[in-house]
FIMARBA-570662 format. One line per 2 residues: their letters; for each residue y negated, x, z negated of C-alpha. Coordinates in pm, 1 decimal. Example, Ala and Ser with C-alpha at 12.3 -4.5 7.8 and 13.67 -1.06 7.14 Angstrom:
2
as = 450.0,1230.0,-780.0 | 106.0,1367.0,-714.0
This chain:
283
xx = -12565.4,4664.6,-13716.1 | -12938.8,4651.5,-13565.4
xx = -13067.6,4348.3,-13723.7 | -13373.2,4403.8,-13471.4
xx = -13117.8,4346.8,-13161.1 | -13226.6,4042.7,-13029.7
xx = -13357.8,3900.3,-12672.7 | -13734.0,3910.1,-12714.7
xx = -13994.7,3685.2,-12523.2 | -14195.3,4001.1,-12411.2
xx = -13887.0,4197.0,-12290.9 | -13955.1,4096.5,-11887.7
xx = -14315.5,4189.5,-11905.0 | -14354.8,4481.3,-12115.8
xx = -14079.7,4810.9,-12175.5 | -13913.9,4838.2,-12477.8
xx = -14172.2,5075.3,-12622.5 | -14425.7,4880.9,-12582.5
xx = -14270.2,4579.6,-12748.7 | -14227.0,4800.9,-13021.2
xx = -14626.4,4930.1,-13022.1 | -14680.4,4572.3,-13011.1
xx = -14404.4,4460.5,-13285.6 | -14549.8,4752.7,-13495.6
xx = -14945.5,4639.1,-13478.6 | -14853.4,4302.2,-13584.5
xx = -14713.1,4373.3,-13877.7 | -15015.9,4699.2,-13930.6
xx = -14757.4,4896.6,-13911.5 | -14779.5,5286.7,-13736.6
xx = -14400.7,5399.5,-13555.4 | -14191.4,5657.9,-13701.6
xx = -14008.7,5847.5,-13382.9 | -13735.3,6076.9,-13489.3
xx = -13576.0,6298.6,-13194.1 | -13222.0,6468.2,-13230.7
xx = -12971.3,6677.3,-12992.0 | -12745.6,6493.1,-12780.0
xx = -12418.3,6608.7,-12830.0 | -12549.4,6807.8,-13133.4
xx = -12289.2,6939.4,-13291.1 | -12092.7,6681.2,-13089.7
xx = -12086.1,6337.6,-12965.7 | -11918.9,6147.9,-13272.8
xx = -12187.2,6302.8,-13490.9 | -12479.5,6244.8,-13255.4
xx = -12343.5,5868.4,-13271.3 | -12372.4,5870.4,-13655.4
xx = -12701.3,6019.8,-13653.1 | -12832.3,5718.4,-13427.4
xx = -12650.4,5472.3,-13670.7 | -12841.4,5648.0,-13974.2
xx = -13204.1,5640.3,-13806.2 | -13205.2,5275.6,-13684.4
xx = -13067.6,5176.7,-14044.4 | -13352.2,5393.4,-14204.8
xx = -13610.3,5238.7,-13986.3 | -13712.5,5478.7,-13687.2
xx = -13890.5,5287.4,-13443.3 | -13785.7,5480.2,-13129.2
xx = -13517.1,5720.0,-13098.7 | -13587.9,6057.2,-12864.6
xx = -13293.8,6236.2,-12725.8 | -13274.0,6533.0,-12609.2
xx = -13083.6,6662.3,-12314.3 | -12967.1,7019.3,-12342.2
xx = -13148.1,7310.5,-12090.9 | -13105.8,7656.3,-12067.4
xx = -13452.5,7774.9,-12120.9 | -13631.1,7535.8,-12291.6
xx = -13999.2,7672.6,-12356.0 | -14170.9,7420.1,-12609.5
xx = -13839.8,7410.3,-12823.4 | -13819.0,7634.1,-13145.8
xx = -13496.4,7826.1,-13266.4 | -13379.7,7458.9,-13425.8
xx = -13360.8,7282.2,-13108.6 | -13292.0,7583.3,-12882.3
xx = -13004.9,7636.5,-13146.1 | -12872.1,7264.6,-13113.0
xx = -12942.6,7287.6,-12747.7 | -12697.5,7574.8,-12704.3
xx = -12466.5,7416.6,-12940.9 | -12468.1,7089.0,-12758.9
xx = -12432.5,7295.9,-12396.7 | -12147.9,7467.0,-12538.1
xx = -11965.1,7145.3,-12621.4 | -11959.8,7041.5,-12292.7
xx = -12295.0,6804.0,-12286.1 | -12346.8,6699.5,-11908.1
xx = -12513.9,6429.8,-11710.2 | -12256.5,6246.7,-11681.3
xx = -12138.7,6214.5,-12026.9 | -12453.9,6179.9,-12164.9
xx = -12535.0,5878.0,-11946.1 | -12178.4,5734.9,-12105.3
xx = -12322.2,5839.2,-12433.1 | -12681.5,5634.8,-12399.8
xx = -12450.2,5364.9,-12332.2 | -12243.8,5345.3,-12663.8
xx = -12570.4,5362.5,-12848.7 | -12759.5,5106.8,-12628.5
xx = -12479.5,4890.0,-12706.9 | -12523.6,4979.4,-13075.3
xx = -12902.5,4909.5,-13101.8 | -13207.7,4776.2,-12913.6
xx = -13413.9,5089.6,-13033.9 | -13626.0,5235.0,-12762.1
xx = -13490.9,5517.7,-12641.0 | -13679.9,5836.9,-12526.7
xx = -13492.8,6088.0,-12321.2 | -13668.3,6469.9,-12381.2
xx = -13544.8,6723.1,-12161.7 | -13679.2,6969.7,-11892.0
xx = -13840.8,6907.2,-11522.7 | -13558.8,7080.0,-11354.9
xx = -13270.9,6856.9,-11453.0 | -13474.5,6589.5,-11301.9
xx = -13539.3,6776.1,-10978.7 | -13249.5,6924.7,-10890.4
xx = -13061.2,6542.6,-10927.2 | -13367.4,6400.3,-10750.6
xx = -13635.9,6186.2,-10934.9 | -13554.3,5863.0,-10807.1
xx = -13145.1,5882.6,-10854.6 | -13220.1,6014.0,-11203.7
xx = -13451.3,5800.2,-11339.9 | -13237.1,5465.7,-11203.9
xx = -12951.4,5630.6,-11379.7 | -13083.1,5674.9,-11684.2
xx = -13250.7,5366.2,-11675.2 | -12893.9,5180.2,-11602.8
xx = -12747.1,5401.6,-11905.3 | -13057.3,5237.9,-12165.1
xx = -13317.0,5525.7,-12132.4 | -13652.8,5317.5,-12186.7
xx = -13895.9,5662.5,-12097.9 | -13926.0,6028.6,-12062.1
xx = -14120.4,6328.9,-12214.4 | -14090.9,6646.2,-11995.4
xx = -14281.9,6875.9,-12211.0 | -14283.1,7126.0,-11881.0
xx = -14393.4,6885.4,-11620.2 | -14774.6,6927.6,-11481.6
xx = -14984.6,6635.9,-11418.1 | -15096.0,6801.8,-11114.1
xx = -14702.0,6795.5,-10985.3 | -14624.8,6481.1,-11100.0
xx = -14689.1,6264.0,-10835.8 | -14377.1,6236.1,-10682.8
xx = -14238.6,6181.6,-11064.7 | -14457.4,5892.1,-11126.4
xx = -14385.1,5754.9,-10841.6 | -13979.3,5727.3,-10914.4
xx = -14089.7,5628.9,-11265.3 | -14321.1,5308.8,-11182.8
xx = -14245.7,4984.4,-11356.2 | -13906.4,5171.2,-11433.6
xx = -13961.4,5387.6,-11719.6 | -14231.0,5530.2,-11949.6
xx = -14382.3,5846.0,-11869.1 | -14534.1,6079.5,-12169.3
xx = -14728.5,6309.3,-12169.3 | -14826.8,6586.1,-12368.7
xx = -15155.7,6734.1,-12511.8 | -15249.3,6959.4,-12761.5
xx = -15558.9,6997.4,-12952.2 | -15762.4,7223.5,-12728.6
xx = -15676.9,6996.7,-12429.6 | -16055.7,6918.2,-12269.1
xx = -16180.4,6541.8,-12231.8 | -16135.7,6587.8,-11875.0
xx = -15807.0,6670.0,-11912.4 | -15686.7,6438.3,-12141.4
xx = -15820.0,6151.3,-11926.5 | -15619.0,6242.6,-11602.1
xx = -15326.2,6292.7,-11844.6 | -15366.4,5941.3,-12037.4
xx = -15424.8,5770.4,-11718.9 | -15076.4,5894.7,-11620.2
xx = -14930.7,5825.9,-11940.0 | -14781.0,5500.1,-12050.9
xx = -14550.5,5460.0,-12361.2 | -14776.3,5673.0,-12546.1
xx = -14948.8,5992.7,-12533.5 | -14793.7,6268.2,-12702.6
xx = -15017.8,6527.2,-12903.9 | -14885.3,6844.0,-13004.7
xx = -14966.8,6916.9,-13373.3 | -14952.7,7273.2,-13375.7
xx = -15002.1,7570.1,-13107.3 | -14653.9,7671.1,-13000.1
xx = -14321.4,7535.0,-13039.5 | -14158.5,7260.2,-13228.0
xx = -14017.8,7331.7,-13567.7 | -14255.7,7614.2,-13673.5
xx = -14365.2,7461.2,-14016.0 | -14722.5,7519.6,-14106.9
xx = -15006.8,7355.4,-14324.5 | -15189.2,7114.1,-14166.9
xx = -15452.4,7200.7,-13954.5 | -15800.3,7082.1,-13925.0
xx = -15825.5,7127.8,-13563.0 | -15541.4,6868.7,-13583.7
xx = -15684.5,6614.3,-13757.3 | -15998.8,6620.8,-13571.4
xx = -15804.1,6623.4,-13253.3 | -15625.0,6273.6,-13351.8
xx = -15971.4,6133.9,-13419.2 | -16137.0,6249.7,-13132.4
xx = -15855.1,6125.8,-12924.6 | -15856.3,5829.9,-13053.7
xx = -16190.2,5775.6,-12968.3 | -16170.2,5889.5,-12636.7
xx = -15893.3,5638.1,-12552.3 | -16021.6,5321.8,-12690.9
xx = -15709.5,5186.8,-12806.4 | -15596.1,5178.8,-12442.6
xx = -15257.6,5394.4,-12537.6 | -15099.9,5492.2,-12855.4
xx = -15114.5,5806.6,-12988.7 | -14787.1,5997.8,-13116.1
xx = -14821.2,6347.1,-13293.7 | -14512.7,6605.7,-13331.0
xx = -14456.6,6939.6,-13361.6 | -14408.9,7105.8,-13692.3
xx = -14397.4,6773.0,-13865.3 | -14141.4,6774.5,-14177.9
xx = -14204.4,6558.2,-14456.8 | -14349.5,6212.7,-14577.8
xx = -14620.2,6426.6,-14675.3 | -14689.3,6480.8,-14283.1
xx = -14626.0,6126.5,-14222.8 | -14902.1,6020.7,-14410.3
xx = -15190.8,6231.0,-14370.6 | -15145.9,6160.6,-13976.2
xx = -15137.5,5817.5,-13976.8 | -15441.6,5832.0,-14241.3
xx = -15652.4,5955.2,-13948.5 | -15552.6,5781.5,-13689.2
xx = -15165.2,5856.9,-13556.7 | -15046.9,5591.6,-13401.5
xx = -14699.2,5737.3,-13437.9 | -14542.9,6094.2,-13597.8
xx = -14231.6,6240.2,-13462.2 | -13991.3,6459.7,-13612.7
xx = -13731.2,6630.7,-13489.3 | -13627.8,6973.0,-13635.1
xx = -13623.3,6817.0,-14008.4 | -13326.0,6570.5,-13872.5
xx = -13146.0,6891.7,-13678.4 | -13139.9,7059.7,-13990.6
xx = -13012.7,6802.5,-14215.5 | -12740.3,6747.1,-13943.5
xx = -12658.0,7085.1,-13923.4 | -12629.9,7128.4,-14313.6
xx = -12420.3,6822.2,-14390.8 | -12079.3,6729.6,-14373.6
xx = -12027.9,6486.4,-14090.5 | -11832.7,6215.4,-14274.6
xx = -12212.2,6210.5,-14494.8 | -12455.5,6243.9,-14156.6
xx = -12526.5,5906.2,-14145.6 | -12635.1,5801.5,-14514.5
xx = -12791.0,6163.5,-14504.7 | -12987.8,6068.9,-14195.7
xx = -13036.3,5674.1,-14285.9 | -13223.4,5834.1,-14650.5
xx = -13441.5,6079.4,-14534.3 | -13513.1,5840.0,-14203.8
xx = -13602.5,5570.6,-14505.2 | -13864.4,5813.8,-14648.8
xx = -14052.6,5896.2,-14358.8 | -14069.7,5543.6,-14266.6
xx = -14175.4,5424.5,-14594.4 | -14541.5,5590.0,-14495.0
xx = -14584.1,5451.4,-14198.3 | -14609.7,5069.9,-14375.0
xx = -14924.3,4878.6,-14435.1 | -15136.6,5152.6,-14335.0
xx = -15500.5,5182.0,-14484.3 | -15673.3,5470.1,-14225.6
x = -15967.0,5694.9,-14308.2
């Protein structure tokens, strides 16, 4: 099905997301990232979902893992987090799951989920798991860069770790976190969670340039949170985005459509988003 699933020459030196950075620069193309709910409303349609994003083009694929209280989430994903917890999502099921679609698709995949479910299995045991199951990196949208030490140390030459900033993150700051990020560095659109739709703000697109220029190039930059609509998807790459994520706009459509259409639903909308991250003229 993934007409991109082939051995590649870079595949023993560099992670799968960094092939893809790499793929994606070649070609002046920027990376469309689309997250969705594992196990969201349940594993069949979760599959479908995955089918429908790597046929509409998404360039890496974040899944979430359900948590109890997950702070940067809006009511979308808390919503399809309780959803997906209620249907039985665990560990162990959704290691079996990454499987089915890593044998489905070379698409990077992101696993997004909450320090604690980490911890409490231990960082090293989790992160080999996960790594056997196809999980190419992690975004722990609760998880310090003054605690992660013992994280990063499980992770290396495993797994990517990302990172998150947000606009008002100082240049201090952001260099500790890029220097612990690899994969690429997440910015957070918006102040507060994900899936609260606004216009776009200024401070954002300043934030993207000035980023940019702080990091030379050295790590791509990715920008979420409150992003909806090819709209979005262009006027963030126009500045500088390296990559735009979206996840709420795909939990809705999966929420709101019959699960024998998710996947042409999915592959459609996935196709429009995409379609402005091509041949990319930047401001």
């Amino acid at each position: 099905m993934d007409s991109a699933k082939k051995p590649t020459l870079q595949s023993k030196q560099m992670s799968r997301i960094k092939e893809k950075f790499a793929e994606l620069e070649e070609k002046n193309q920027k990376a469309l990232i689309a997250y969705i709910m594992a196990g969201f409303p349940n594993e069949k349609t979760t599959l479908l979902a995955v089918k429908g994003l790597v046929k509409g083009g998404v360039d890496i694929i974040e899944l979430g893992f359900p948590f109890s209280d997950p702070i940067a989430d809006g009511p979308v994903i808390q919503n399809a987090s309780v959803i997906s917890l209620e249907g039985g999502t665990k560990l162990t099921n959704f290691f079996v799951l990454v499987k089915k679609i890593r044998a489905i698709t070379d698409t990077p995949l992101v696993l997004m989920t909450y320090t604690n479910i980490l911890y409490n299995k231990g960082y090293q045991k989790f992160i080999a798991e996960a790594k056997k199951a196809g999980i190419d990196g992690f975004i722990l949208p609760d998880m310090l860069i003054e605690e992660a030490s013992e994280y990063l140390k499980s992770a290396k030459k495993n797994t990517d770790t990302i990172f998150l900033i947000s606009p008002n993150t100082s240049k201090t700051r952001i260099e500790k976190i890029a220097n612990a990020t690899t994969g690429f560095l997440y910015l957070v659109a918006v102040y507060g969670t994900t899936g609260v739709k606004t216009e776009i703000k200024n401070y954002t697109l300043k934030a993207i340039k000035e980023v940019k220029k702080q990091t030379k190039g050295k790590i791509p930059i990715g920008v979420g949170f409150g992003v909806s609509t090819p709209s979005d998807v262009k006027k963030y790459i126009s500045v500088g985005a390296d990559a735009v994520i979206i996840g709420s706009a795909f939990l809705k459509l999966i929420e709101k459509t019959p699960q024998n259409q998710i996947e042409k639903k999915i592959e459609l909308f996935a196709r429009s988003l995409k379609k402005e991250t091509l041949n990319v003229i930047q401001k």
